[in-house]
PQR file of N, CA, C, O and H, with PARSE charges and radii, in Angstrom:
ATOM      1  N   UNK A   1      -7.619   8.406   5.779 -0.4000 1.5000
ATOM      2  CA  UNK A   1      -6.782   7.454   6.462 -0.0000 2.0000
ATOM      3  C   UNK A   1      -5.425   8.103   6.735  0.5500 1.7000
ATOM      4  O   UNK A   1      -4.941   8.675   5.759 -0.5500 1.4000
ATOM      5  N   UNK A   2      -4.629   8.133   8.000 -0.4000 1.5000
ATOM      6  CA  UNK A   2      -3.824   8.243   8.240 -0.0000 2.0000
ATOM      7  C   UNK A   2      -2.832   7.984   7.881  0.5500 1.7000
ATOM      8  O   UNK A   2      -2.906   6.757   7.809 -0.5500 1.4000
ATOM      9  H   UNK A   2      -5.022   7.668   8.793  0.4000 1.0000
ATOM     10  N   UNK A   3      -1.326   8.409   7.400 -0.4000 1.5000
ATOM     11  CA  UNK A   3      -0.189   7.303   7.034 -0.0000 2.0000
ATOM     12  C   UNK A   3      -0.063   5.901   8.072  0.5500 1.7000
ATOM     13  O   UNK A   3       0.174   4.713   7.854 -0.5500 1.4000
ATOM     14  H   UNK A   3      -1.266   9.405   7.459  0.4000 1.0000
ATOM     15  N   UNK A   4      -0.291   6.533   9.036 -0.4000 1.5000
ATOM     16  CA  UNK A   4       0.617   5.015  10.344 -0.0000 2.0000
ATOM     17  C   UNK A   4      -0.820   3.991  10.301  0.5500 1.7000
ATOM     18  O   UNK A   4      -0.896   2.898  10.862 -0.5500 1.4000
ATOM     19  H   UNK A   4      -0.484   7.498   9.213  0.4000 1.0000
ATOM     20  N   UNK A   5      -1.660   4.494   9.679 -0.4000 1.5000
ATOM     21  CA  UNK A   5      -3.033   3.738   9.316 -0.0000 2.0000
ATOM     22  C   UNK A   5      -2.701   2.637   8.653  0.5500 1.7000
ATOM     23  O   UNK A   5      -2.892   1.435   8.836 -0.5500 1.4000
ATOM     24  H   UNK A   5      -1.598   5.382   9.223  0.4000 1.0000
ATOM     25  N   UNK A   6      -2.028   3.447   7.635 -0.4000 1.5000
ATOM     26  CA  UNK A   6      -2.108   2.642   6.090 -0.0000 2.0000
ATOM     27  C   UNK A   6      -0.639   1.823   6.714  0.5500 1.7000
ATOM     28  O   UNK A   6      -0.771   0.605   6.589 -0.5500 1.4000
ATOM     29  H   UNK A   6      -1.873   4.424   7.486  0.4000 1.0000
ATOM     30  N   UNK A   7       0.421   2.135   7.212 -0.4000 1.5000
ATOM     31  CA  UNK A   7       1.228   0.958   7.795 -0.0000 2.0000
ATOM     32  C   UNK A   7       0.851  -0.122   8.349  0.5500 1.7000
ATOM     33  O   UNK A   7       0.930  -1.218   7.793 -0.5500 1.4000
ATOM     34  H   UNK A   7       0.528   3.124   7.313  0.4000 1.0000
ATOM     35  N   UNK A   8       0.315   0.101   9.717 -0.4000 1.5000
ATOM     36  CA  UNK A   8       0.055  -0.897  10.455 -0.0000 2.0000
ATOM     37  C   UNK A   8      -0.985  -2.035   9.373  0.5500 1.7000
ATOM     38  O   UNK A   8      -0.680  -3.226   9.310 -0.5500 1.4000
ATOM     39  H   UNK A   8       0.250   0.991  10.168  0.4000 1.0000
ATOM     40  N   UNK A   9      -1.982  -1.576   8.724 -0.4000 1.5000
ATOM     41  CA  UNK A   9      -2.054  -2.208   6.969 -0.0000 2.0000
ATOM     42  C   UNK A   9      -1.054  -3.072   6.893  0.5500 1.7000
ATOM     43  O   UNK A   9      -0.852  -4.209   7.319 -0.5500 1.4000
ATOM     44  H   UNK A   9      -2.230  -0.608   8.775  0.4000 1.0000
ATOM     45  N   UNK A  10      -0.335  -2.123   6.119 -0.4000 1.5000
ATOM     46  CA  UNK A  10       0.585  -3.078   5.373 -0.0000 2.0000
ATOM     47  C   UNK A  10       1.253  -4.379   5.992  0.5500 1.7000
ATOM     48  O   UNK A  10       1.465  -5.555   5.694 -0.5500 1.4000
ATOM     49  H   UNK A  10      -0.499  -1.199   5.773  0.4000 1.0000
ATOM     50  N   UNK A  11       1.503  -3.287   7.249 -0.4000 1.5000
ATOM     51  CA  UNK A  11       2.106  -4.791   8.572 -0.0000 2.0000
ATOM     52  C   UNK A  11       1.565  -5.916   8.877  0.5500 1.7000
ATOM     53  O   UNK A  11       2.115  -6.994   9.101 -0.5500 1.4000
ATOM     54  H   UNK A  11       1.331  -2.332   7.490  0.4000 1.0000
ATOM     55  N   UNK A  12       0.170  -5.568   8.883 -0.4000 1.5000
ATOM     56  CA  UNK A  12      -0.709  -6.567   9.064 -0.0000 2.0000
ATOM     57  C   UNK A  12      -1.192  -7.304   7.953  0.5500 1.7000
ATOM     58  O   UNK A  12      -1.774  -8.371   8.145 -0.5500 1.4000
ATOM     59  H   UNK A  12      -0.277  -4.692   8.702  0.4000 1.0000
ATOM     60  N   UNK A  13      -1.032  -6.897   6.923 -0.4000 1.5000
ATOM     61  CA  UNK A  13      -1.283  -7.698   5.184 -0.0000 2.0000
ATOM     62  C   UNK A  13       0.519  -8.623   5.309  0.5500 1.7000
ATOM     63  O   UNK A  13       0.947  -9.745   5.583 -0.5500 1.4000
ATOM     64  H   UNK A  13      -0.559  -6.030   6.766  0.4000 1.0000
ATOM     65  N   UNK A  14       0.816  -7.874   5.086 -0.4000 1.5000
ATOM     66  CA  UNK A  14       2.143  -8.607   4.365 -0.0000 2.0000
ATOM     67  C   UNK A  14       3.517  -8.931   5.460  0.5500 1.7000
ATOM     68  O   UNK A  14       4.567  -9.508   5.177 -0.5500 1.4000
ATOM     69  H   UNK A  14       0.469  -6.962   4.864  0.4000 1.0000
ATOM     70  N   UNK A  15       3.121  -8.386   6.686 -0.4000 1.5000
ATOM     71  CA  UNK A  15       4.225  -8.744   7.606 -0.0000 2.0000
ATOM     72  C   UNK A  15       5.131  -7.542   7.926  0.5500 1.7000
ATOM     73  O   UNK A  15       4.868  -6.704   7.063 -0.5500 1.4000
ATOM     74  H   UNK A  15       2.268  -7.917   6.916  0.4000 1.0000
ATOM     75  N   UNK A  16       5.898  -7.148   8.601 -0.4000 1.5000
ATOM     76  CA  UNK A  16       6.808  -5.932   8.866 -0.0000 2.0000
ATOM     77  C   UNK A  16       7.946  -5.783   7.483  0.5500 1.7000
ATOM     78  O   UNK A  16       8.106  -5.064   6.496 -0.5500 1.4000
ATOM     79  H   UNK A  16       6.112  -7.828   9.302  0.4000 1.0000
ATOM     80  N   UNK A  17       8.527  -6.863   8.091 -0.4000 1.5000
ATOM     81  CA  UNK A  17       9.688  -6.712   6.921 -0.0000 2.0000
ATOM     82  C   UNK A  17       9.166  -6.580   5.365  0.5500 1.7000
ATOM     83  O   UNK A  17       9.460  -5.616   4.659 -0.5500 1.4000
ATOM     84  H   UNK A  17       8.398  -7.446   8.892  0.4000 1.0000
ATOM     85  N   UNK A  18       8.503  -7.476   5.011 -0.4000 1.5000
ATOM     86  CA  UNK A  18       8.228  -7.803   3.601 -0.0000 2.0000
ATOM     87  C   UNK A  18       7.169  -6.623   3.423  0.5500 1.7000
ATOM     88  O   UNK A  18       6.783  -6.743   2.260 -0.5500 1.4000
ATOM     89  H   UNK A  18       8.264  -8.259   5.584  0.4000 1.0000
ATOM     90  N   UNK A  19       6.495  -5.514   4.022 -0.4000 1.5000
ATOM     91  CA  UNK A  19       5.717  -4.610   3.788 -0.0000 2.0000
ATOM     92  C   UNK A  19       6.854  -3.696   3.188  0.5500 1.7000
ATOM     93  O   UNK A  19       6.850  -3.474   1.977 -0.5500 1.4000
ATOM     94  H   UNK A  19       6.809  -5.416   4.966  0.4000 1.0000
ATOM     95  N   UNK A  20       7.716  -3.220   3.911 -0.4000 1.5000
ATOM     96  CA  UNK A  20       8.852  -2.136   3.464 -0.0000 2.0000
ATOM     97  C   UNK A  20       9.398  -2.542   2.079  0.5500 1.7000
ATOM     98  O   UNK A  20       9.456  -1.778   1.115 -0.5500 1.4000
ATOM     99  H   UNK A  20       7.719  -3.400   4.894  0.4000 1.0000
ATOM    100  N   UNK A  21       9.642  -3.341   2.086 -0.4000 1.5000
ATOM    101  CA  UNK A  21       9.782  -4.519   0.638 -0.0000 2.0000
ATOM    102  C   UNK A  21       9.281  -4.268  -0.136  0.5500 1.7000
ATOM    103  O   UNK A  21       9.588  -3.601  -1.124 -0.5500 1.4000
ATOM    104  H   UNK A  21       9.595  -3.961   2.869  0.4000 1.0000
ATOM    105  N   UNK A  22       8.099  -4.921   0.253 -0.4000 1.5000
ATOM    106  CA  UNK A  22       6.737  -4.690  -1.433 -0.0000 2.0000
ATOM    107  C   UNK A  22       6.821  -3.165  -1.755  0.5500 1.7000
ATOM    108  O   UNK A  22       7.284  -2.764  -2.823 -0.5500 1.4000
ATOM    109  H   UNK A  22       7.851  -5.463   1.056  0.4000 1.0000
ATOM    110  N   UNK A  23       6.463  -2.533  -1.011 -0.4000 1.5000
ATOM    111  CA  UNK A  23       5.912  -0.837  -1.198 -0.0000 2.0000
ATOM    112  C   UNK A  23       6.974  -0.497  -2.329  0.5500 1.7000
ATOM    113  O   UNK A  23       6.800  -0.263  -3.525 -0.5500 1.4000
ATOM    114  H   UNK A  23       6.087  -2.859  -0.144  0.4000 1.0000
ATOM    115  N   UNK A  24       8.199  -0.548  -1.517 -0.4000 1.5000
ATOM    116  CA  UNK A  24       9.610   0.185  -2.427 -0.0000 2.0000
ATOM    117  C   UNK A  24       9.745  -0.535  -3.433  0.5500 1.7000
ATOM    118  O   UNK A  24      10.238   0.252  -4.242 -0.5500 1.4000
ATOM    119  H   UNK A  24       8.340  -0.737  -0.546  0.4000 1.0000
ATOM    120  N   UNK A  25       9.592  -1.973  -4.185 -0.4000 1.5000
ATOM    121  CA  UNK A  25       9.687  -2.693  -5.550 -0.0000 2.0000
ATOM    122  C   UNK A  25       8.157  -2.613  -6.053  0.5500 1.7000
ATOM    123  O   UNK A  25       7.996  -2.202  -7.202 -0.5500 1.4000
ATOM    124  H   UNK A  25       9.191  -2.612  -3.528  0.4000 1.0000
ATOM    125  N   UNK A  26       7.269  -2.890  -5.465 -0.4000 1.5000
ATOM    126  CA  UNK A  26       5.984  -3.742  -6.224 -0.0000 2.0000
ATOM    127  C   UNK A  26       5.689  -2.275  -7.294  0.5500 1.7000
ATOM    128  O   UNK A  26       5.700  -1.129  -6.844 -0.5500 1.4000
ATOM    129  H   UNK A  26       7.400  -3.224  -4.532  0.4000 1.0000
ATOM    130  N   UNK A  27       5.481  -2.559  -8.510 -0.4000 1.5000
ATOM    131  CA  UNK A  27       4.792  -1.512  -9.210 -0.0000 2.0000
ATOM    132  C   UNK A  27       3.430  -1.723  -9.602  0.5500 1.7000
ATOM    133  O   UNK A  27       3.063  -2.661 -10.309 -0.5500 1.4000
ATOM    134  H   UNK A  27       5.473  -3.489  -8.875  0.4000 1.0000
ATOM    135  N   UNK A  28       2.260  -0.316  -8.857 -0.4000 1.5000
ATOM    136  CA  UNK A  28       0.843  -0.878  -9.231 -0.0000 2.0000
ATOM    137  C   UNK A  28      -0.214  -0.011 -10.015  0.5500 1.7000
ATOM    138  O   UNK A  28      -0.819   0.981  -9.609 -0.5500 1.4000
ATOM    139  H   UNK A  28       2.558   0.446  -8.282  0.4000 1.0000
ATOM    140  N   UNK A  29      -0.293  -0.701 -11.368 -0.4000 1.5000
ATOM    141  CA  UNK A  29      -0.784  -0.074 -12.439 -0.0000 2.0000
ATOM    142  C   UNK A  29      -2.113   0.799 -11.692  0.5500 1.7000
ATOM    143  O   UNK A  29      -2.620   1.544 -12.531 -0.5500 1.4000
ATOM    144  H   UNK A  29       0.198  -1.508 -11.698  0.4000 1.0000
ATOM    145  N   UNK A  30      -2.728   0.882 -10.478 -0.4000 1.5000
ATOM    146  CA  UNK A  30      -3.945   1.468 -10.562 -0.0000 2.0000
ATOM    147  C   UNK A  30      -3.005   2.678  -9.873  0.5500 1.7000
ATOM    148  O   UNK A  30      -3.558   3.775  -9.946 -0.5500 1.4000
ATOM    149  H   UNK A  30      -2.317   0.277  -9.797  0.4000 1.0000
ATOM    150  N   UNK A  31      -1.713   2.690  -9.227 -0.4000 1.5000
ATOM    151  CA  UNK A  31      -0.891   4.054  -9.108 -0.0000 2.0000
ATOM    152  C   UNK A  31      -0.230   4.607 -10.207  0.5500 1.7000
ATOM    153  O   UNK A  31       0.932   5.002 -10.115 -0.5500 1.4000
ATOM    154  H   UNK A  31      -1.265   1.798  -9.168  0.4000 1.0000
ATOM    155  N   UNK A  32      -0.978   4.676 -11.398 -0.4000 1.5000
ATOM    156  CA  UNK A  32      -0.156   5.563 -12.356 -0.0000 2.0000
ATOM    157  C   UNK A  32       1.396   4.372 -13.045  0.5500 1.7000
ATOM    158  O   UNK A  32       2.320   4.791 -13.742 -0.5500 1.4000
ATOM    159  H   UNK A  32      -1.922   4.355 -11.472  0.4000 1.0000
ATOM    160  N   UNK A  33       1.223   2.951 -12.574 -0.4000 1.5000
ATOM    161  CA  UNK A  33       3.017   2.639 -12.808 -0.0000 2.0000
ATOM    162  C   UNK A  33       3.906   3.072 -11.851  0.5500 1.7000
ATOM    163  O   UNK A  33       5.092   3.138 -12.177 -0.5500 1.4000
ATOM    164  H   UNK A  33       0.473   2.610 -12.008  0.4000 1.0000
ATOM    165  N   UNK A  34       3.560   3.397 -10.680 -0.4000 1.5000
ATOM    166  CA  UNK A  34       4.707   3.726  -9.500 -0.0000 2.0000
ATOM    167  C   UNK A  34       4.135   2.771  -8.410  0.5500 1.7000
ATOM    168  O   UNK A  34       3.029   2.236  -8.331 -0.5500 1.4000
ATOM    169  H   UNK A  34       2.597   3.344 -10.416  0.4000 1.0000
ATOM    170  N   UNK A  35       5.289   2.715  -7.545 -0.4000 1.5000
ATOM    171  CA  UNK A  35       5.445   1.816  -5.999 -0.0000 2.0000
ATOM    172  C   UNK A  35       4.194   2.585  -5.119  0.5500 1.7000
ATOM    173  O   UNK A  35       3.555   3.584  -5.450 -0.5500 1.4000
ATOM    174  H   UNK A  35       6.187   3.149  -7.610  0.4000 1.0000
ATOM    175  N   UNK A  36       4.111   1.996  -4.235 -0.4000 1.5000
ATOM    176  CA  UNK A  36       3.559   2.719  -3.090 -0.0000 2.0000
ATOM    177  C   UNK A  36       4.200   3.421  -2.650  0.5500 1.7000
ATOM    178  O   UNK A  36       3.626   4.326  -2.044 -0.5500 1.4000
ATOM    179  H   UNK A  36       4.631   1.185  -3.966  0.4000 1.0000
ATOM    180  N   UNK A  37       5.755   3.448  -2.677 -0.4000 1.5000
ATOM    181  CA  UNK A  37       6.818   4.848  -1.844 -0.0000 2.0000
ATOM    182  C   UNK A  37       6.749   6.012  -2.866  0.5500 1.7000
ATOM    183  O   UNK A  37       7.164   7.136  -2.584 -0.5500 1.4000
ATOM    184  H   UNK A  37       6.221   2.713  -3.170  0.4000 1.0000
ATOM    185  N   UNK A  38       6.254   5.721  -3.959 -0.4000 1.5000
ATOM    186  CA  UNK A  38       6.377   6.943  -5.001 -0.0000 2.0000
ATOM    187  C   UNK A  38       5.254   7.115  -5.047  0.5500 1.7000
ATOM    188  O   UNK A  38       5.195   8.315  -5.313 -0.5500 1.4000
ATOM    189  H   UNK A  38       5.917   4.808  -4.188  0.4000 1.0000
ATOM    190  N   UNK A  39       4.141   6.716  -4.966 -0.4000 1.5000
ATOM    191  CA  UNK A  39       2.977   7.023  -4.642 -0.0000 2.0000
ATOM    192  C   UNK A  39       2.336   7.814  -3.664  0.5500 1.7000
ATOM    193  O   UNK A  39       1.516   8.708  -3.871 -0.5500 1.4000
ATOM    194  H   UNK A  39       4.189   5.741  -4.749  0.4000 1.0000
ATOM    195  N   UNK A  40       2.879   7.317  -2.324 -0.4000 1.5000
ATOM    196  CA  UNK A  40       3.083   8.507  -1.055 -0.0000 2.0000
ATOM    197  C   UNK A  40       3.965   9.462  -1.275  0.5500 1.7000
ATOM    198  O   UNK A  40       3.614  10.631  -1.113 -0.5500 1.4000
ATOM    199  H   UNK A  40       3.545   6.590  -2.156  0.4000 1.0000
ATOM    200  N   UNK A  41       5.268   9.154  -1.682 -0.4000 1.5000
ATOM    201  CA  UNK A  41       6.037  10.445  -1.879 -0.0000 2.0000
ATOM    202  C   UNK A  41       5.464  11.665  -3.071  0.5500 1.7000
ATOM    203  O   UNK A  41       5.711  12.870  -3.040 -0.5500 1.4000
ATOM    204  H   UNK A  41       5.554   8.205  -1.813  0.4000 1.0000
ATOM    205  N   UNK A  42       4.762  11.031  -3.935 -0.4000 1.5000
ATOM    206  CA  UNK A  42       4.194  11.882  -4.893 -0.0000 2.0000
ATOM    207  C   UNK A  42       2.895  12.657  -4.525  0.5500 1.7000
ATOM    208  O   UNK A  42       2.460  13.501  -5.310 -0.5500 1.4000
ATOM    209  H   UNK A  42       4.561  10.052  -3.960  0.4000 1.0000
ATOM    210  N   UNK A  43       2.200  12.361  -3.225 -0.4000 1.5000
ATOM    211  CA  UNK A  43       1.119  13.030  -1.935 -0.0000 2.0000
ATOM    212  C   UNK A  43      -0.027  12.584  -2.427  0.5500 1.7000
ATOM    213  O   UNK A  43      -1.075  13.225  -2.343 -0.5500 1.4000
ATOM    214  H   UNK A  43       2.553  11.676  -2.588  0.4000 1.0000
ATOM    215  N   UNK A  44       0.090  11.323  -3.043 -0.4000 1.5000
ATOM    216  CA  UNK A  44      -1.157  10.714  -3.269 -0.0000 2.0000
ATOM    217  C   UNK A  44      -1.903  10.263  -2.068  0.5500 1.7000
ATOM    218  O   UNK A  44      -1.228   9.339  -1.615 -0.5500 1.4000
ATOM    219  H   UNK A  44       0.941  10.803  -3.112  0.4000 1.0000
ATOM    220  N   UNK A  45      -3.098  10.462  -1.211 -0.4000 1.5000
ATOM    221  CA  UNK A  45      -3.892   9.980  -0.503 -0.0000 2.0000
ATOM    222  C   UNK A  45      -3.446   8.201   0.149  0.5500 1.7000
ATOM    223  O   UNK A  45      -3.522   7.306  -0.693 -0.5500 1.4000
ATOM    224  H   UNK A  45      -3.647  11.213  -1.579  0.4000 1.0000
ATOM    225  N   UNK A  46      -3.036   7.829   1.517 -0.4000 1.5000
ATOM    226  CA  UNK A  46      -2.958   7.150   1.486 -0.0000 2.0000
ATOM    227  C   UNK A  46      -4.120   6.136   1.685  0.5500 1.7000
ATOM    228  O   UNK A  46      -3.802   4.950   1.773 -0.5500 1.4000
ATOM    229  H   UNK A  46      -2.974   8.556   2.201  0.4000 1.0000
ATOM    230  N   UNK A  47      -5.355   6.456   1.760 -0.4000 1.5000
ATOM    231  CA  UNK A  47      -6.318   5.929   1.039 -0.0000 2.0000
ATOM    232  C   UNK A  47      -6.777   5.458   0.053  0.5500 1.7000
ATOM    233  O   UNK A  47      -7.586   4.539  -0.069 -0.5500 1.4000
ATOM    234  H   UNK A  47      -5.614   7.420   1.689  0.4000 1.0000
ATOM    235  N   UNK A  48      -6.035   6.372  -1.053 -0.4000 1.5000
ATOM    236  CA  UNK A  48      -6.344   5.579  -2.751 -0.0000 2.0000
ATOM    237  C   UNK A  48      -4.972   4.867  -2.961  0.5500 1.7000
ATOM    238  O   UNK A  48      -4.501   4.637  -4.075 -0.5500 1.4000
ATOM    239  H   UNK A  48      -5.378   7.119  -0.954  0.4000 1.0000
ATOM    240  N   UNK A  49      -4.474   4.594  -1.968 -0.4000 1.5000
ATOM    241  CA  UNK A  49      -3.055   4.236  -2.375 -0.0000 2.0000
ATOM    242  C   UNK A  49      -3.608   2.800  -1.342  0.5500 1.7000
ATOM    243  O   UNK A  49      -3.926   1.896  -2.115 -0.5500 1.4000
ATOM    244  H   UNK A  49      -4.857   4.781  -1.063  0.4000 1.0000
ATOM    245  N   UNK A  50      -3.745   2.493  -0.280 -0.4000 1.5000
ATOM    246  CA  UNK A  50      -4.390   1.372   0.048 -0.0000 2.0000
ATOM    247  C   UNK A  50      -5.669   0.747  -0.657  0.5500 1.7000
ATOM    248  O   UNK A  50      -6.004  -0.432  -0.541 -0.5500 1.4000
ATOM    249  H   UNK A  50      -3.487   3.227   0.347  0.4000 1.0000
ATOM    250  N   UNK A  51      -6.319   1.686  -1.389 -0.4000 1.5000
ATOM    251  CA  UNK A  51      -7.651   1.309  -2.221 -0.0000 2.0000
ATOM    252  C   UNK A  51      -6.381   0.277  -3.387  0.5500 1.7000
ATOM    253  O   UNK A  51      -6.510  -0.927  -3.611 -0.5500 1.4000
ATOM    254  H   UNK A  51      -6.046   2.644  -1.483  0.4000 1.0000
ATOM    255  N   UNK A  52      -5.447   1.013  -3.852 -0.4000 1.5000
ATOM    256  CA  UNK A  52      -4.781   0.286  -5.127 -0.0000 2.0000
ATOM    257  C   UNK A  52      -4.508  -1.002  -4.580  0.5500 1.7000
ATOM    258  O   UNK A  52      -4.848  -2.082  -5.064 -0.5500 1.4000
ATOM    259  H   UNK A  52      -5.342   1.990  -3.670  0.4000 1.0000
ATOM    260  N   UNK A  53      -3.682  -0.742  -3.227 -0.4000 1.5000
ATOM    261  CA  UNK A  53      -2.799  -2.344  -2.804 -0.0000 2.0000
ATOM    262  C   UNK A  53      -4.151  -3.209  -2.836  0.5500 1.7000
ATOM    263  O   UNK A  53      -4.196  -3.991  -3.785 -0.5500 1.4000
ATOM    264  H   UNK A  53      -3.406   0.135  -2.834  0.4000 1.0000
ATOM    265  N   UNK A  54      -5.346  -3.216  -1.913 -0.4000 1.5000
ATOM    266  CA  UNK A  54      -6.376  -4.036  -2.203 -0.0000 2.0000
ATOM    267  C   UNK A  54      -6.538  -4.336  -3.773  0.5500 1.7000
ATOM    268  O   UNK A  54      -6.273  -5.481  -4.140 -0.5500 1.4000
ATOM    269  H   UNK A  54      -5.309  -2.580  -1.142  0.4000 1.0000
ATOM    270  N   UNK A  55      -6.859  -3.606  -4.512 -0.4000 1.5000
ATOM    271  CA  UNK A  55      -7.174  -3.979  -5.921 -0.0000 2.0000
ATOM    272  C   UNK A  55      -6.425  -5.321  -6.375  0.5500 1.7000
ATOM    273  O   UNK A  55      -6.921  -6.364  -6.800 -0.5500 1.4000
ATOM    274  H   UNK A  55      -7.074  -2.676  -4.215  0.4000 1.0000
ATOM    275  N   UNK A  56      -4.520  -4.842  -6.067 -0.4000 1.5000
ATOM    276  CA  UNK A  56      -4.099  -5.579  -6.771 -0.0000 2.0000
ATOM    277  C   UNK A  56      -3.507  -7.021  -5.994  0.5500 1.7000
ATOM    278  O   UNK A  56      -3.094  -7.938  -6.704 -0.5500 1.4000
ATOM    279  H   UNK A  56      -4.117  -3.994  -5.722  0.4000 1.0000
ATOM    280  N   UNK A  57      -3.502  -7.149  -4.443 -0.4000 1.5000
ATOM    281  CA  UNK A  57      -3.505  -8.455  -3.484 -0.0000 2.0000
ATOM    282  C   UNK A  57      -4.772  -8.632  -3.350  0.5500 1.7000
ATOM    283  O   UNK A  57      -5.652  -7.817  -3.627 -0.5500 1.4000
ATOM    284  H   UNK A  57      -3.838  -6.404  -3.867  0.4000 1.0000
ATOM    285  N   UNK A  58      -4.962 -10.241  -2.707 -0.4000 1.5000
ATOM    286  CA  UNK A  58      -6.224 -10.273  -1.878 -0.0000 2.0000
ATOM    287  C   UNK A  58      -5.567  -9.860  -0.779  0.5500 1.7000
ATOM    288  O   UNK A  58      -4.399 -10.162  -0.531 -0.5500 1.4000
ATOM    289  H   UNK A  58      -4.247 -10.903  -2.483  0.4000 1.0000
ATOM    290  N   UNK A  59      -6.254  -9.188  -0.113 -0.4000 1.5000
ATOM    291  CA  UNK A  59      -6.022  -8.643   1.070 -0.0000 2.0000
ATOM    292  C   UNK A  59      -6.956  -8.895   2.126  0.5500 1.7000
ATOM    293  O   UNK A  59      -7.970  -8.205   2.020 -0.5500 1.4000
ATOM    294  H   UNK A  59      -7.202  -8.943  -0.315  0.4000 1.0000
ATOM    295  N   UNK A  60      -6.933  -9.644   3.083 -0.4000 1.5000
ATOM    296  CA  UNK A  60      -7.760  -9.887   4.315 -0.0000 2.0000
ATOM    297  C   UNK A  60      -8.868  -9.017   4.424  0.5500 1.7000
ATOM    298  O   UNK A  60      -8.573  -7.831   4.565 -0.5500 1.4000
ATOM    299  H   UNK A  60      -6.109 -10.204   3.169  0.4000 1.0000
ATOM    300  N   UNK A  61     -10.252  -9.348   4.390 -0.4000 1.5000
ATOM    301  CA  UNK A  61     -11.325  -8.891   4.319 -0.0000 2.0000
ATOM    302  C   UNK A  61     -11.183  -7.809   5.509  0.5500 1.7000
ATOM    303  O   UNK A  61     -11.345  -6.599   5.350 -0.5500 1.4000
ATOM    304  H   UNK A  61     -10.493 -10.312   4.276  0.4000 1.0000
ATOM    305  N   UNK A  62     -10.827  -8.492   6.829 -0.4000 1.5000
ATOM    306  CA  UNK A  62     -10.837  -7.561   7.991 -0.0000 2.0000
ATOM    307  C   UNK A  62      -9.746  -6.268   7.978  0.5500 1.7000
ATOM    308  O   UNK A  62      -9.525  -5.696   9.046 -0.5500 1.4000
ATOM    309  H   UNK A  62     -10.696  -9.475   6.958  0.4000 1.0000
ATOM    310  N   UNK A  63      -9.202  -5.911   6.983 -0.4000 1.5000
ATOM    311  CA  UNK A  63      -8.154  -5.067   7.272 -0.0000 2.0000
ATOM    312  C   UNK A  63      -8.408  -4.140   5.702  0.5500 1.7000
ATOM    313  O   UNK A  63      -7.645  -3.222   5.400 -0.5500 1.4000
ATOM    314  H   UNK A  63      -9.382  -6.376   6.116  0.4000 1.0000
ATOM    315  N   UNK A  64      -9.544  -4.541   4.842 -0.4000 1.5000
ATOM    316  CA  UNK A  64     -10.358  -3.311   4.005 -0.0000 2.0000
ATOM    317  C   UNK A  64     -10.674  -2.138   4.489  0.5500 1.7000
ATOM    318  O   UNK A  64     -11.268  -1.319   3.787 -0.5500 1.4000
ATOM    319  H   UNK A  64     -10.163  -5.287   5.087  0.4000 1.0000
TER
END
């Protein structure tokens, strides 16, 4: 998955604004205890890094 993949994601889960939001506060135990910005910044796959956000929202079936 692409990064602008895994955005338009997030945009589409949680909204524009409140995506930039969550990523930089939310902390998600299946990332080690880091955000999604430390998660990408740390070159984790943004695939297992969208695999986590699903884990830990429900997240719209159509956007799995």
């Amino acid at each position: 998955m692409r990064i602008t993949e895994f955005w338009r994601r997030m945009h589409a889960q949680f909204g524009e604004v409140y995506s930039e939001s969550w990523a930089r506060d939310y902390v998600i135990a299946e990332l080690g205890s880091r955000t999604v910005v430390q998660a990408l910044a740390d070159g984790e796959p943004a695939k297992k890094v969208w695999q986590a956000v699903c884990v830990t929202v429900d997240v719209d079936p159509k956007l799995r």
